[in-house]
C-alpha positions in Angstrom: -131.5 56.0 -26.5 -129.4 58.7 -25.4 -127.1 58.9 -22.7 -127.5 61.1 -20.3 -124.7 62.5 -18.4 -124.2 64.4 -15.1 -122.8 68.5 -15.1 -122.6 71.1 -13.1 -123.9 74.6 -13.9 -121.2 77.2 -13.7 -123.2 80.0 -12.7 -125.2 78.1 -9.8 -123.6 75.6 -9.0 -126.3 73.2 -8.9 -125.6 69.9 -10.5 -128.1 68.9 -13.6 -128.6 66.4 -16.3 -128.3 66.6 -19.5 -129.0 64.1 -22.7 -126.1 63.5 -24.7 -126.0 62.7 -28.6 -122.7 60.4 -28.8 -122.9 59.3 -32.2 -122.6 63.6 -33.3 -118.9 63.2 -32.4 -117.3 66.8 -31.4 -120.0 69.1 -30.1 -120.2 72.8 -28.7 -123.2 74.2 -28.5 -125.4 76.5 -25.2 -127.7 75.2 -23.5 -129.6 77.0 -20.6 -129.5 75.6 -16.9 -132.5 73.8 -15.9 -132.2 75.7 -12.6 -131.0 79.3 -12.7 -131.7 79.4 -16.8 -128.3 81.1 -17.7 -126.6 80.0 -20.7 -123.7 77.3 -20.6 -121.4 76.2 -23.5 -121.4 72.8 -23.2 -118.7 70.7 -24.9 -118.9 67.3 -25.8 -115.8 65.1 -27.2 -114.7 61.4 -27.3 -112.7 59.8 -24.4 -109.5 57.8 -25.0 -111.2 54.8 -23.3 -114.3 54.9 -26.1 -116.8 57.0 -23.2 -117.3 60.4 -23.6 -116.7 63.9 -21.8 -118.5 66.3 -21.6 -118.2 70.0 -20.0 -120.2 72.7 -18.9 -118.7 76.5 -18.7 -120.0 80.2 -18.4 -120.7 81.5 -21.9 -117.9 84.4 -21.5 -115.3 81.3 -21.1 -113.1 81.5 -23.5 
């Protein structure tokens, strides 16, 4: 089963969830928001503690 996790969209501010495959290890990829449907770069990596973090920004974030 998948985690899911908790981020909030850049663009609208709104704050959706999102399903998380944690064994994939380092992860970047875009996803649309469920609410405003803009793109996001999300960006998944392993926490010190074992957890993992995961971020949502614009797509013209560098």
């Amino acid at each position: 089963m998948l985690p899911s996790v908790e981020v909030q969209c850049p663009y609208c501010g709104e704050w959706i969830a999102l399903l998380v495959d944690d064994s994939a290890g380092v992860q970047d990829y875009i996803e649309d928001c469920q609410v405003c449907c803009r793109p996001m770069r999300i960006a998944v990596a392993t926490a010190a503690d074992g957890g993992i973090e995961v971020s949502a920004r614009s797509e013209d974030d560098a």
